[in-house]
LOLUMRO-254956 format. One record per residue: y negated, x negated, z of N, C-alpha, C in turn. Coordinates in steps of 0.001 Angstrom, whole numbers, plus 524288, in hexadecimal, padded with zeros to 5 digits. Each point is the difference from the previous one (the first is absolute). Layout:
N
YXZYXZYXZ...
END
This chain:
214
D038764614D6B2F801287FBD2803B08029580212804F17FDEE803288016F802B3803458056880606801437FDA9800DE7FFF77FD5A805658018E7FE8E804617FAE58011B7FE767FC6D7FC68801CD7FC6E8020D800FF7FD5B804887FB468004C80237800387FE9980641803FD80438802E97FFEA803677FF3F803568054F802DC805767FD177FF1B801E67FFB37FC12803D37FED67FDE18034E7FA338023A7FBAF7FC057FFB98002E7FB31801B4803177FF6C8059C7FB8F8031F802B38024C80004805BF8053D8056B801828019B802FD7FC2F803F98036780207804BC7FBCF7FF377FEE67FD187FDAF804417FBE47FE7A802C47FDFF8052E7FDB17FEDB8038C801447FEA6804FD7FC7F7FE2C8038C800757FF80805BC7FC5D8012A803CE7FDED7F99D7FEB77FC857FEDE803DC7FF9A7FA687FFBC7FF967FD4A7FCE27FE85800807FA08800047FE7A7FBA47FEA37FAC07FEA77FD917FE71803E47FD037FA657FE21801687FD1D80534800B9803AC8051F802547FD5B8055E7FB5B7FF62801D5801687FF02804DB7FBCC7FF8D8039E7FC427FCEA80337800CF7FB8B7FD027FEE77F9FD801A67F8BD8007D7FCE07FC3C7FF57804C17FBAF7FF677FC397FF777FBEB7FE287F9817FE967FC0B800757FC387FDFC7FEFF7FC07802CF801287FBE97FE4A801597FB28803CE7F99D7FDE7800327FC7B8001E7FA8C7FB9A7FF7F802D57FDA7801638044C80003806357FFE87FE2E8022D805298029C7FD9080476803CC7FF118011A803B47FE52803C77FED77FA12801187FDC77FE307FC057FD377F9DC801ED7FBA0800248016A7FD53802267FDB27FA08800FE801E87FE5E8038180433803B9802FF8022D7FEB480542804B17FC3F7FD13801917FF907FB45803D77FBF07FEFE8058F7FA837FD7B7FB2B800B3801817FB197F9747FFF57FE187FEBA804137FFBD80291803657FE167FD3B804E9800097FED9803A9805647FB678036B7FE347FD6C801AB804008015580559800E7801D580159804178005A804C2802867FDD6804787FE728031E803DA7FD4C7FB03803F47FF99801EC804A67FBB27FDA3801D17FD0E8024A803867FC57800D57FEBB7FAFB804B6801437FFEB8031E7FF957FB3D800D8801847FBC48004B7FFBF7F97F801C78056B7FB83803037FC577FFBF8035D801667FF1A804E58014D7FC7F802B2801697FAEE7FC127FD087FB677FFBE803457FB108046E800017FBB3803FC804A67FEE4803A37FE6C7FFF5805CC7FD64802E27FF1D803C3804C7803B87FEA380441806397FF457FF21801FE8023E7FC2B8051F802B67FF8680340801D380568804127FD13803BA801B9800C2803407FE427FE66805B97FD5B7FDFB7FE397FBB97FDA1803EA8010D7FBF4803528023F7FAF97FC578023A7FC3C804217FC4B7FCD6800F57FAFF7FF217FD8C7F9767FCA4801557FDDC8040480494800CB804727FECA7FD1E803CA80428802A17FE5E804A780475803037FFA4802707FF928064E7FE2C7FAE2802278022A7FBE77FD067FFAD7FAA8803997FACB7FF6D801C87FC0B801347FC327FC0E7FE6B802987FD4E804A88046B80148804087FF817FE168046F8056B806627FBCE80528802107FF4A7FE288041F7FE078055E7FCA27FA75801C17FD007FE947FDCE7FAA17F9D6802727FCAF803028004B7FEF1805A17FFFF7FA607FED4802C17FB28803A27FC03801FC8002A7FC057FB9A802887FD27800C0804D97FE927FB5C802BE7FEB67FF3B808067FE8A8007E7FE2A7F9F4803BC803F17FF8A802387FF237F96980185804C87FD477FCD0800A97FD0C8002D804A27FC4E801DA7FEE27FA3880307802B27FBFA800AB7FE107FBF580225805647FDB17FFBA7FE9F7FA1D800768053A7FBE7804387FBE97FA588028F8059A7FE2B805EE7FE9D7FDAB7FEA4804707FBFD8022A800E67FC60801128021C7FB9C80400803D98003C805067FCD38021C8055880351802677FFEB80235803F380028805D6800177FFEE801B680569804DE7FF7E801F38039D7FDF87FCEB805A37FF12801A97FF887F8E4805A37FD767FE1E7FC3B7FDF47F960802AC7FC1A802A5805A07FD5F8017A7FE777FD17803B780680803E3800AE8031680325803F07FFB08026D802CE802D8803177FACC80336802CF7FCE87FC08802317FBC68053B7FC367FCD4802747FE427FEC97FE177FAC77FDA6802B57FF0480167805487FF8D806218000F7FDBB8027A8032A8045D7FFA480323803CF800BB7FE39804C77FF1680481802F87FA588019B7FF5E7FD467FD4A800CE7FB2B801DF7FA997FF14804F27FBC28004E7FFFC7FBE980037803A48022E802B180508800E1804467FFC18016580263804328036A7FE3A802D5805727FD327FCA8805287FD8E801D97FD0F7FAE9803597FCC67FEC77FE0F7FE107F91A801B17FB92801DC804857FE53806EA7FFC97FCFC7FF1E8058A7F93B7FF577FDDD7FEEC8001B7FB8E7FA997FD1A7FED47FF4D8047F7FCF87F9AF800BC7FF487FB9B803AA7FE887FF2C7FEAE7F90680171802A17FD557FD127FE617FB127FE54806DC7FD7B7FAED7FD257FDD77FF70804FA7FCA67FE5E800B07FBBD806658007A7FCD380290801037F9717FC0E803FB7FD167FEDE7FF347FB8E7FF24805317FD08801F97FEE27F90A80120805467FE42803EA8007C7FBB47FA417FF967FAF57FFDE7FBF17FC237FAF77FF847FC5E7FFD67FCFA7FDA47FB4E7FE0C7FBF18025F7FD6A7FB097FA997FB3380324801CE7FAAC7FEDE7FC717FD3A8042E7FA278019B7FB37800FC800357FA227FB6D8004D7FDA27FB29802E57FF8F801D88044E8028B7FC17805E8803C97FF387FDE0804B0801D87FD1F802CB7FF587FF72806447FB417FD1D801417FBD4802A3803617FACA7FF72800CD7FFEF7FD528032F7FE8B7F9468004A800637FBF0804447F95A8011D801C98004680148806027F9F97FEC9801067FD997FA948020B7FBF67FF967FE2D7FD2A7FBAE800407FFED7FCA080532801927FC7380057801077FB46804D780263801F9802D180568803E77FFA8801DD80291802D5805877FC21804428025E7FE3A7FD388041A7FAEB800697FF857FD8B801B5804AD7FC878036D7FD787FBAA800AD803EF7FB9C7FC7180515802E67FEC18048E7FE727FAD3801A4804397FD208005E7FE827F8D17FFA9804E47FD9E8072F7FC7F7FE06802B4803887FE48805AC7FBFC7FEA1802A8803AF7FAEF7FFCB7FC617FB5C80390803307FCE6803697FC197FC9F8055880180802038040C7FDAF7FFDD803EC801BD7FCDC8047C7FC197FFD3805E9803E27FBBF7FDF1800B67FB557FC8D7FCE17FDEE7FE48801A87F91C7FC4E8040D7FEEB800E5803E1803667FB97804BA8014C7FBA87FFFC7FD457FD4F7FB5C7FD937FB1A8006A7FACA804548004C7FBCA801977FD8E7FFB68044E7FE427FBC28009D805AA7FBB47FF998045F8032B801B2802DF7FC0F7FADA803BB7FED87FABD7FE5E800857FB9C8005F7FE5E7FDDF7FDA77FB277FD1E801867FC777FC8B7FEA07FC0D7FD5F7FAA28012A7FE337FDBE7FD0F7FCAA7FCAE801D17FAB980048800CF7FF5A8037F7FE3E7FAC9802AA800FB7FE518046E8069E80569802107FF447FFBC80223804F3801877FDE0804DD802347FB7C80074801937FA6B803FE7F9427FF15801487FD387FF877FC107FA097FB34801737FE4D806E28027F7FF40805317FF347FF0D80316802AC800B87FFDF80613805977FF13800DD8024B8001E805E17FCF07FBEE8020F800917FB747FDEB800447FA758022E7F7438015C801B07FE34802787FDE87FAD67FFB8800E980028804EB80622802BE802FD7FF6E7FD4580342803C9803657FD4F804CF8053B7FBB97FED8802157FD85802C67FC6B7FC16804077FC4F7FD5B7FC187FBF07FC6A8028E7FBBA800FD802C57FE1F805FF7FDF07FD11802C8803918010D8030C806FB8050D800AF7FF3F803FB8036080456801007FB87803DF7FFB97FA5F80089800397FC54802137FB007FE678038B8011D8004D804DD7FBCA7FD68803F67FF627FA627FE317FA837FFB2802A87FE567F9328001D804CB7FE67800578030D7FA997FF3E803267FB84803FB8051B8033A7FF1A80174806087FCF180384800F97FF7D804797FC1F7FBC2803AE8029D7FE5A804317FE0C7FC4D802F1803967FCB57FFE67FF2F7FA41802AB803297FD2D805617FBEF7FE6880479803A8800EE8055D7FD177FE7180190802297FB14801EA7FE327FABF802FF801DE7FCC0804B77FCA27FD27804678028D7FE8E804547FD507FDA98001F8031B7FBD5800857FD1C7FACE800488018B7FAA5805D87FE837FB7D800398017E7FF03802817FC037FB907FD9B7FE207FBC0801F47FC077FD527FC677FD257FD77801427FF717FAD77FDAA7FF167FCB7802CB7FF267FADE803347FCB17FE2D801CF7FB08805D6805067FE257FE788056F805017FFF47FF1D8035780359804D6803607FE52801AC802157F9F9805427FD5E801E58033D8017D7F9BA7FE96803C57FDD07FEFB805328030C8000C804A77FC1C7FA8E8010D7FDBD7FCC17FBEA801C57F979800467FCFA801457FE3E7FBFE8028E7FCCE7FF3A801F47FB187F941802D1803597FD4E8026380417801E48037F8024D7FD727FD0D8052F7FD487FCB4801BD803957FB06804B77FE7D7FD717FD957FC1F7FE297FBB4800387FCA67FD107FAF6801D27FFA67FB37804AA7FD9280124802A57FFCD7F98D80193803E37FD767FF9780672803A28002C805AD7FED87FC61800FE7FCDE7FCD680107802FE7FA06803357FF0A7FB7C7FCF8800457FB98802787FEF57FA447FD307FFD47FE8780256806E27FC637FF308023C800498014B804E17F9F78037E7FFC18018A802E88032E7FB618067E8005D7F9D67FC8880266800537FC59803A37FCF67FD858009C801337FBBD802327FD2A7FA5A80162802D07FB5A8015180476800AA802B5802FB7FEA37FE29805727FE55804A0801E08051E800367FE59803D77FE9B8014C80646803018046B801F17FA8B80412801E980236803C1802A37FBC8800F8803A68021180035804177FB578042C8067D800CD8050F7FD56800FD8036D8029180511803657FFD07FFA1803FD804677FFBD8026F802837FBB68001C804BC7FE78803558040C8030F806C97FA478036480322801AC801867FED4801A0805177FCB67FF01801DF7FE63801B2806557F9BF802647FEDA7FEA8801087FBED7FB1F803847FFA57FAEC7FF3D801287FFE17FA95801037F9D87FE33801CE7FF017FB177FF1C7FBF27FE838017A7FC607FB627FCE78029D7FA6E803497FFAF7FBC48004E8021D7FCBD802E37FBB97F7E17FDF07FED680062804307FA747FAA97FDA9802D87FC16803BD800787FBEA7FD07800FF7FA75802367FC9D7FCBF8005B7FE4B7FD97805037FBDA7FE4180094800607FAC0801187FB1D7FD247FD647FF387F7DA7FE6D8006C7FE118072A7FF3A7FCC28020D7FF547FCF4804447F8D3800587FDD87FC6A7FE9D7FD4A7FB37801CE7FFDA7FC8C80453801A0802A7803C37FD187FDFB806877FF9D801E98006780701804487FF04802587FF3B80247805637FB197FE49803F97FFE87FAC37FEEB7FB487FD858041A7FAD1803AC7FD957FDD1800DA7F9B17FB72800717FE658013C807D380188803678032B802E67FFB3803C78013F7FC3B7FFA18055A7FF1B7FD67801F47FF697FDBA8060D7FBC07FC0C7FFCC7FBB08007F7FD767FC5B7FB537FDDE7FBD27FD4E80418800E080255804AB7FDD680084803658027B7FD228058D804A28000480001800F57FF3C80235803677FA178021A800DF7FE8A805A7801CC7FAA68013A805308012F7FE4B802E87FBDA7FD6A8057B7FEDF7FF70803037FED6804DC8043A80242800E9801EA7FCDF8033B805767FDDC7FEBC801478040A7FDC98046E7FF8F7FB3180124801637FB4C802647FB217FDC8800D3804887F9F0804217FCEF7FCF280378802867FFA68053D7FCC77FE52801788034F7FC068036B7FC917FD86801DF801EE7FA17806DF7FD777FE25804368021C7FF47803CC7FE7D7FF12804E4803B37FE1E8036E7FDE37FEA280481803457FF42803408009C80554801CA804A57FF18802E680256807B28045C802417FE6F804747FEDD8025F80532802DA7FFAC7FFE48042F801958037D803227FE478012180582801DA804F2801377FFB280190802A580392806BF801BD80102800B1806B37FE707FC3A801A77FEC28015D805318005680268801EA7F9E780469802448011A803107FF457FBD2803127FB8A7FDCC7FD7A7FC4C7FD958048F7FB3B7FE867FAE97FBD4801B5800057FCC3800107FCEF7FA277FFF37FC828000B7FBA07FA7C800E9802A07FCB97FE557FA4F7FBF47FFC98009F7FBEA7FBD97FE9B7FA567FEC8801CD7FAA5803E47FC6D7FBC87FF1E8048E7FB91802D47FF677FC567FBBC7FFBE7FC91801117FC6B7FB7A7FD38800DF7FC28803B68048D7FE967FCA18026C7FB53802188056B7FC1A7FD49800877FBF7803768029F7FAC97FB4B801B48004E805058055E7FDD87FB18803A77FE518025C803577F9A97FFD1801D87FC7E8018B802937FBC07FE68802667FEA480314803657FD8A7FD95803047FC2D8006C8057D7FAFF7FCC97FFFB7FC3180581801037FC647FDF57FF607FCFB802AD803F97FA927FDE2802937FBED801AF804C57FB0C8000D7FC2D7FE0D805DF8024D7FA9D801607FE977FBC57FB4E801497FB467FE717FE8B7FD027FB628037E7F924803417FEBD
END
């Protein structure tokens, strides 16, 4: 997987751009001040924005290539973040440590499904009282899940080898995201097809959610 990711981002700087997600960007004045992960940062356009409002934001990447701008886009913008190069599935969340845990850009997506309900647990633990965990997925409306199916049998629900980029890749229901989070208040949770420009015109299935510890 690190290979790919290496690869992904030598492709060009800014890869995904720098606009965070628009949830966060609607919801800033709910969320609460305080410390941040970052799981799965890539270039760090959720990080930056949110250390430029106000919050201590730490986050970990796979690509030490995605770090490195990170780390320098931060510096360019003036704001404190602190990057580290790691696979989020080793990364030791401590207990009520957070007060928002955020993993964004598909970032489970290319996890097992077995090892997603891993994260997503030490995710719920790493969260203060009244905190909020953010995640964006893709979903199994994306084309290339329909297209994996009519391939192969799948390694575990939803989860396929994908051979040409070397790692596992799970598309996840509008269900399975809320029941990762069983605990917690909804505040959002949306599900749809989303355009994309990068490269030629062509849609993604996504879910998004936000959700507060109670």
């Amino acid at each position: 997987m690190t290979d790919y990711f290496e690869r992904l981002y030598a492709e060009k700087a800014c890869k995904w751009g720098l606009k965070p997600d628009f949830i966060l960007v609607h919801f800033l004045d709910l969320l609460s001040k305080g410390l941040v992960l970052d799981l799965g940062m890539g270039e760090g356009r959720n990080a930056i924005f949110l250390a430029q409002n106000g919050f201590d934001v730490e986050g970990i990447d796979i690509s030490k290539t995605a770090v490195n701008r990170c780390l320098r886009l931060a510096k360019e913008k003036n704001v404190d973040i602190r990057a580290h190069v790691g696979d989020l599935r080793d990364f030791k969340i401590s207990k009520d440590k957070y007060s928002l845990i955020i993993v964004a850009g598909a970032s489970l997506n290319f996890l097992k499904k077995s090892e997603i309900e891993e994260v997503a647990v030490r995710m719920r633990k790493g969260v203060k009282k009244n905190g909020f965990i953010y995640v964006s997925v893709v979903s199994t409306e994306e084309p290339l899940c329909k297209k994996l199916r009519s391939q192969q049998a799948p390694v575990e629900e939803n989860t396929f080898y994908v051979s040409h980029i070397g790692t596992y890749v799970h598309y996840f229901t509008y269900k399975e995201v809320k029941e990762l989070f069983p605990d917690f208040q909804t505040i959002i949770h949306l599900a749809g097809l989303e355009l994309d420009f990068h490269n030629k015109p062509h849609h993604h299935g996504i879910i998004y959610y936000l959700g507060q510890k109670r």
